[in-house]
LUMBA-448824 format. One line per field, with one value per residue (C-alpha): residue number from 1; x, z, y. Coordinates in steps of 0.25 Angstrom, whole numbers, plus 5000, padded with zeros to 4 digits. Each point is the difference from the previous one (the first is absolute). Example, Ala and Ser with C-alpha at 12.3 -4.5 7.8 and 13.67 -1.06 7.14 Angstrom:
BEGIN
resi = 1,2
xx = 5049,5006
zz = 5031,4998
yy = 4982,5014
//
This chain:
BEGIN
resi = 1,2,3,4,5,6,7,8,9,10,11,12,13,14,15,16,17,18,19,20,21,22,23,24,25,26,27,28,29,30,31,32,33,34,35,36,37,38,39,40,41,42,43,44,45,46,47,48,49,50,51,52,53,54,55,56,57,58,59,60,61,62,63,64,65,66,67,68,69,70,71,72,73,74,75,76,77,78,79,80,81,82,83,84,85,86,87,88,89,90,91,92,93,94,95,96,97,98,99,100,101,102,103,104,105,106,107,108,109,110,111,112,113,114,115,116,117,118,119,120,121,122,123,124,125,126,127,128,129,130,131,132,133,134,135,136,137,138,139,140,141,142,143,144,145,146,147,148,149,150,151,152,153,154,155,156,157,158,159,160,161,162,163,164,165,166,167,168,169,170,171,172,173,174,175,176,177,178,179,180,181,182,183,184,185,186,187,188,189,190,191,192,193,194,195,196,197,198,199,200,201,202,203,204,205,206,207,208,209,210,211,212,213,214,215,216,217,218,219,220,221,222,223,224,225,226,227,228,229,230,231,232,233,234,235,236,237,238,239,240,241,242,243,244,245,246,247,248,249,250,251,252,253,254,255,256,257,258,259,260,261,262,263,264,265,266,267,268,269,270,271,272,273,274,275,276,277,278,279,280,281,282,283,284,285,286,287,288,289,290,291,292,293,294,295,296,297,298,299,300,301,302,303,304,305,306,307,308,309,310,311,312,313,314,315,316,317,318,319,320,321,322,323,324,325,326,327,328,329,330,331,332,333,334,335,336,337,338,339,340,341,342,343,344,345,346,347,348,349,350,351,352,353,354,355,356,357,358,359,360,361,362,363,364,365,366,367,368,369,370,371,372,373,374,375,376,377,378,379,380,381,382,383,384,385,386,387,388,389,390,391,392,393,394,395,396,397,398,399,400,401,402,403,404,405,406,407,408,409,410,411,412,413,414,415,416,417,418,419,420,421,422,423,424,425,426,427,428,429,430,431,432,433,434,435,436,437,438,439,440,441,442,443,444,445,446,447,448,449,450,451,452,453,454,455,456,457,458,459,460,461,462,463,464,465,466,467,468,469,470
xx = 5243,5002,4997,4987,4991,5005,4996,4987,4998,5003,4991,4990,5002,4999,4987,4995,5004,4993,4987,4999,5003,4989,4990,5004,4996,4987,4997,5002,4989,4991,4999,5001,4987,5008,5003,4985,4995,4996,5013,5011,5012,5000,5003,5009,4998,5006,5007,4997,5015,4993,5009,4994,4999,5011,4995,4991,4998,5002,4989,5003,5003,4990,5008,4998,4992,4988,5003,4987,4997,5000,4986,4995,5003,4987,4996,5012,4994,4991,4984,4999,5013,4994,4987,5008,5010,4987,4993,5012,5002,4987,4998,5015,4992,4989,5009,5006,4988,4994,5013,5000,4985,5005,5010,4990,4991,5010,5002,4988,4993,4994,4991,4998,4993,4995,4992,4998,4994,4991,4994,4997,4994,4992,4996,4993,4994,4995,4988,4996,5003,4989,4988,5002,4998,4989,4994,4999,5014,5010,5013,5008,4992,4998,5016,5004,4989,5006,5013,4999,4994,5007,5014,4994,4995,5016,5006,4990,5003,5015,4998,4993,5009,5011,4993,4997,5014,5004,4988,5005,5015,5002,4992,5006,5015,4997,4995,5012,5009,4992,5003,5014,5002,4991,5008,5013,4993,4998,5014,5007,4991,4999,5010,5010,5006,5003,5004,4996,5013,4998,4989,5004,5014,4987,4995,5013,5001,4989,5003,5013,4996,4990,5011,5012,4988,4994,5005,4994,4986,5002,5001,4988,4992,5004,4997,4987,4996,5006,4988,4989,5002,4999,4989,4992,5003,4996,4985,5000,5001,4992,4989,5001,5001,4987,4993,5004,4996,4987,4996,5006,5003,4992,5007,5016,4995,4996,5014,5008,4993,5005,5014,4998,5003,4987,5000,5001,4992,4985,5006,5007,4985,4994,5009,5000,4986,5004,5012,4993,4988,5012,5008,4986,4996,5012,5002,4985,5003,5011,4994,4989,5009,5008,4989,4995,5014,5003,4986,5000,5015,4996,4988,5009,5013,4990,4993,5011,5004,5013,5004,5000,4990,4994,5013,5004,4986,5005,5013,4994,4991,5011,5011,4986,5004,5014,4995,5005,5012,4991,4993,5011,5006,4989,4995,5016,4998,4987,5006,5013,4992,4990,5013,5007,4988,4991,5007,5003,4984,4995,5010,4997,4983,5005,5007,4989,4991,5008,5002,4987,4993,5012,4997,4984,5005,5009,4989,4988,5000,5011,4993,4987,5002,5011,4994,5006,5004,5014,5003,5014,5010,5006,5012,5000,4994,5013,5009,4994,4999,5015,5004,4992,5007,5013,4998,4993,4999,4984,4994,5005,4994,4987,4998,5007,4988,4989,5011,5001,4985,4998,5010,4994,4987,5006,5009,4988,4991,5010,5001,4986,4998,5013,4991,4989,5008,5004,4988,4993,5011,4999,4988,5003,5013,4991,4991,5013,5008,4997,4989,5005,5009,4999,4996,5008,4999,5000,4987,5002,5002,4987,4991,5006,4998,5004,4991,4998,5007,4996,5011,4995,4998,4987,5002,5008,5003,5006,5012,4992,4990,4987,4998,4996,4986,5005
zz = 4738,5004,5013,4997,5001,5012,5007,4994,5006,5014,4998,4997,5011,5010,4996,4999,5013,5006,4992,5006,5016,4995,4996,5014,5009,4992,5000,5017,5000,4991,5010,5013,4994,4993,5002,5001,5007,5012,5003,5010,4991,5000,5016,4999,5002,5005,4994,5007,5007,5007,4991,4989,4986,4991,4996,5010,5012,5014,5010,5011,5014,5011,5008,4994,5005,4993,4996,5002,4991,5006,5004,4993,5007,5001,5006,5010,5005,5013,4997,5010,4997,4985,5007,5009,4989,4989,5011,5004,4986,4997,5015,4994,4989,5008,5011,4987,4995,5013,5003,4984,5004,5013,4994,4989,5010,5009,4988,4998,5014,4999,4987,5008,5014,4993,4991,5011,5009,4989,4999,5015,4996,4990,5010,5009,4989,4991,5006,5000,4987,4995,5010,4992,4987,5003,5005,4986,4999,4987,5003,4998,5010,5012,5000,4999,5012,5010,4995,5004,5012,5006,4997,5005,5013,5004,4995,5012,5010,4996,5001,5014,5006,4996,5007,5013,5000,4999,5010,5011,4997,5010,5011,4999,4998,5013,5008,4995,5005,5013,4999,4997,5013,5008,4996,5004,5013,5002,4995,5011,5014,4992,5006,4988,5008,4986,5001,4995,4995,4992,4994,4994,4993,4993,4995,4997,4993,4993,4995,4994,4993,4994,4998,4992,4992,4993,4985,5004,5004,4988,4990,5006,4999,4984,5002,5005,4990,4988,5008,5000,4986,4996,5009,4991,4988,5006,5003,4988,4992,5010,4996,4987,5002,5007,4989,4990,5008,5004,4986,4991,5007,4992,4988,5008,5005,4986,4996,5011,4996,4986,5004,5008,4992,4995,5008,5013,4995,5006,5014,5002,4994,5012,5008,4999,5006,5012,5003,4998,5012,5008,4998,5001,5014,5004,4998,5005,5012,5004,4997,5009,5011,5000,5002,5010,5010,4995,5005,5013,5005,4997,5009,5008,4999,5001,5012,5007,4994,4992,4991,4985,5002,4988,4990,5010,4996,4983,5004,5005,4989,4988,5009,5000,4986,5003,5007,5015,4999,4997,5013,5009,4995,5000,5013,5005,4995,5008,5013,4998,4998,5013,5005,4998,5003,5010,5007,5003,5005,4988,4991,5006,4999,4986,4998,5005,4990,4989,5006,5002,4985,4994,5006,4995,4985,4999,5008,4995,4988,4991,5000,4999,4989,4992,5002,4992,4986,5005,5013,5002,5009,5010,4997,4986,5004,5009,4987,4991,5006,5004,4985,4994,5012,4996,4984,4999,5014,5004,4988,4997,5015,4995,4988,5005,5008,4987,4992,5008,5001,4984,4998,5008,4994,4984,5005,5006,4988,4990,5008,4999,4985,4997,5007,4994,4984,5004,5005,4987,4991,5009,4993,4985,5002,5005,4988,4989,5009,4995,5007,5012,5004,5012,5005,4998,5015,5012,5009,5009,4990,4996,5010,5007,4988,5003,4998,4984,5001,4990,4991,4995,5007,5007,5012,5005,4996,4989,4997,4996,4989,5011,5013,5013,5004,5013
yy = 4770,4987,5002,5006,4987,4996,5015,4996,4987,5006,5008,4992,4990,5010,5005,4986,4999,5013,4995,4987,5006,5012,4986,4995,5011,5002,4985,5003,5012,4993,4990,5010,5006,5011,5017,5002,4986,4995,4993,5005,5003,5014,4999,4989,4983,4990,4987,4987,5003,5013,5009,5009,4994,5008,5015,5000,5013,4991,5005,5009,4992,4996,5010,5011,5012,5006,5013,5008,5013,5014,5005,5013,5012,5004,4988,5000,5012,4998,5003,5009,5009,5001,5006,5010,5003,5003,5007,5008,5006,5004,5005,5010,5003,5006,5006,5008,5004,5006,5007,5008,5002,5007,5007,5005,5003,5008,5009,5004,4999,5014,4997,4986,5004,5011,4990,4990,5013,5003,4985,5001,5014,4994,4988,5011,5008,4992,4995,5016,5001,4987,5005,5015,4992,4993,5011,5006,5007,4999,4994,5010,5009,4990,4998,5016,5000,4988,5003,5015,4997,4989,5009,5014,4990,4996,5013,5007,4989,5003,5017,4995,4993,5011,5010,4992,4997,5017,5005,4990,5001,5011,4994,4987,5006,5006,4987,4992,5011,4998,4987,5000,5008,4990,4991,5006,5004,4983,4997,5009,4994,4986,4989,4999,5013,5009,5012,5014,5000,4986,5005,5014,4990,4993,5011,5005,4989,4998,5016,4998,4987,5007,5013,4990,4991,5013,4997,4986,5006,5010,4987,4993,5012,5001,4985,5001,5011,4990,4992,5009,5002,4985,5000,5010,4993,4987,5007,5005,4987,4994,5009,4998,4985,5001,5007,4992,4987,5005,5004,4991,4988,4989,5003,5001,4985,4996,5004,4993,4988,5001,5000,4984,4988,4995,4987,5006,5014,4992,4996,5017,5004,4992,5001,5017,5004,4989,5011,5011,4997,4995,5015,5007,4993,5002,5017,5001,4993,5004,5014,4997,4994,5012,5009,4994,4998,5015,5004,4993,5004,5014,5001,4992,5010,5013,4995,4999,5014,4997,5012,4996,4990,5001,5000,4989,4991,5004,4994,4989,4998,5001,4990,4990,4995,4994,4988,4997,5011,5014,4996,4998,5012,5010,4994,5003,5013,5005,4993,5009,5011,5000,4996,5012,5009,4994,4992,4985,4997,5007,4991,4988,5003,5001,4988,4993,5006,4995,4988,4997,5005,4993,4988,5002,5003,4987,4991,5005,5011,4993,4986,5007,5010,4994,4986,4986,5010,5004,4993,4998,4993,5010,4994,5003,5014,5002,4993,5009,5015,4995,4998,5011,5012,4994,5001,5013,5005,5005,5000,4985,4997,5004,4993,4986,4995,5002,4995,4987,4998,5003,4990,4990,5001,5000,4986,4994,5002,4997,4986,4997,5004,4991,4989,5003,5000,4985,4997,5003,4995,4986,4994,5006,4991,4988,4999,5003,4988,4986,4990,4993,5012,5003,5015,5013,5005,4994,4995,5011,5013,4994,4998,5015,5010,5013,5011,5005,5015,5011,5002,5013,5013,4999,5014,5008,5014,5008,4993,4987,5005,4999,5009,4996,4999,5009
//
């Protein structure tokens, strides 16, 4: 106990001491300008000696590098890599999109050309339809009446062309016999010295081929009947399509409308009857242009009196609607046959003859007829018919070409009315924005306005509430 005080007086003294270095270091900040001054003590000053006062951070050397911070990532990125990578993923995004459209597509491609068939249908029947009504006719009564009379028209050309083909089958299996051993005859005294010997191995040949391949030729004929039968249904939807289309298109339209987001539902209703004048141009005048290489090669093919000339013209005429291919290969397919019974001046009279209308139809009748409505760049013709064989064969090749020139002309309207929209919502902004702003589009939108499109149906056929004044 006796030591106690003196424990105490330590004590003391040693906190006295701290309080009088705590007085000292803030009587130093006080007078640097203190934690949250102006002064420099936070980073360290110097005495008058050039070293730091005591408690105080010494600055960094002269030397010293300056360590700079890392950019954002985002920013380290090159403008034009962010472009190509945001424009590569939306353009994956539409690739996708188009290939489970395909695939849906290909699933269901007979109900799809089948309802493509009937719109062309429709195309060509529907001004008949709108000239019945005016005369006084129900609606109901001018479709049953265009629609019977347009299907009984191509069932008769079909039953026509069946029974050309049956009368001139004999007479024409006969000339290419004939021709067969003509050409035999030209083979043996021709200078490629073949042999009778030769010959009769092809033929041998050719017999036993077709001898080991029958299960083959077997399967292709079940094939071919699995064809026709999906051919039949086809028709038959098609017909029912076209009925339907004809006599309750308005009201079809008014419905597809319905499923388009309301923002875009004014640029599809002015953008529909634009489609349909381009799809209805087009069916009737390619119709037309048919007619008319089908009626010429056929004078053509029977005064030069090749068998089968008229089935030979109808051929013609159905291959007229697959753009640039249908002519080379019904052309091919008359030459072969003046070829085979004729003779080689009769088949080459005949390639001249549909050299020569062919050459007429792309020149003259196609600008002429079809006019500015569907006109189409032969390359994209070509690009098309290409795409649409390889998707879904002949049927595919026929719609490719209206499909590329409808499209053409929805794009190009949907363009102008997204001109227009701005162009109209250009002075609203003007007026709302404060004075002295300057003005919401440039001088040259301006002083170049595009032309006001329509945005509701004005024309254009059954599918678009109005009818043609055709």
């Amino acid at each position: 106990m006796s030591k106690l005080p003196d424990w105490l007086e330590r004590v003391g003294s040693e906190l006295t001491h701290l309080g009088e270095k705590l007085e000292e270091r803030r009587s130093a900040e006080e007078a640097d300008g203190g934690p949250g001054g102006t002064g420099t003590a936070s980073h360290g000053s110097a005495g008058a000696d050039g070293h730091p006062s005591p408690g105080q951070v010494p600055p960094p050397p002269d030397y010293a590098p300056a360590v700079a911070a890392r950019p954002d990532p985002v920013a380290a990125v090159p403008w034009g890599m962010r472009v190509a990578a945001e424009a590569g993923w939306r353009l994956l995004v539409l690739a996708g999109t188009l290939w489970v459209l395909m695939r849906v597509i290909s699933a269901i491609q007979l109900v799809v050309l089948a309802f493509v068939a009937a719109l062309l249908v429709t195309a060509l029947l529907q001004p008949t339809v709108a000239r019945l009504r005016r005369a006084g006719l129900p609606r109901g009564v001018a479709t049953a009446l265009t629609a019977i009379l347009g299907f009984v028209i191509m069932g008769l050309v079909g039953w026509f062309v069946v029974w050309q083909v049956m009368e001139n089958l004999d007479t024409v299996s006969s000339r290419v016999q004939e021709g067969i051993q003509e050409l035999r005859r030209w083979l043996l005294h021709s200078p490629f010295h073949v042999t009778d010997k030769q010959i009769n191995d092809i033929a041998k040949n050719l017999s036993d081929t077709v001898g080991t391949n029958t299960n083959e030729i077997t399967s292709a004929g079940l094939q071919g009947v699995t064809v026709m039968v999906e051919f039949l249904t086809g028709m038959l939807l098609a017909m029912f399509s076209t009925l339907f289309l004809l006599y309750d298109g308005a009201r079809i339209w008014q419905w597809t409308l319905k499923l388009v987001p309301a923002q875009a539902r004014p640029g599809v209703a002015g953008a529909g009857p634009r489609a349909w004048r381009t799809l209805t141009a087009y069916v009737r005048g390619t119709v037309l242009v048919a007619l008319i290489d089908a009626i010429f090669i056929g004078l053509g093919l029977f005064f030069l009196d090749v068998p089968l000339a008229v089935p030979l013209a109808v051929f013609i005429f159905l291959f007229a609607f697959i753009p640039l291919v249908g002519a080379v290969i019904s052309g091919a397919l008359a030459v072969v046959v003046a070829l085979v019974t004729q003779g080689p001046f009769t088949a080459l009279m005949v390639l001249i003859v549909v050299l020569a209308v062919q050459q007429i139809e792309g020149h003259v009748l196609q600008p002429f007829i079809l006019g500015r409505a569907v006109r189409v760049h032969p390359l994209a013709v070509v690009l098309s018919v290409a795409a649409g064989g390889m998707i879904a064969g002949i049927g595919g090749a026929v719609v490719a070409v209206p499909l590329v020139a409808v499209t053409n002309t929805v794009v190009g309207y949907l363009r102008k009315y997204s001109q227009e929209s701005a162009m109209k919502a250009a002075p609203r902004q003007q007026d709302e924005s404060p004075a002295g702003a300057g003005p919401a589009v440039p001088p040259r939108q301006a002083a170049e306005p595009a032309p006001v499109p329509d945005p509701v149906p004005d024309a254009g056929g059954p599918l678009l509430g109005t009818e043609t004044a055709e």
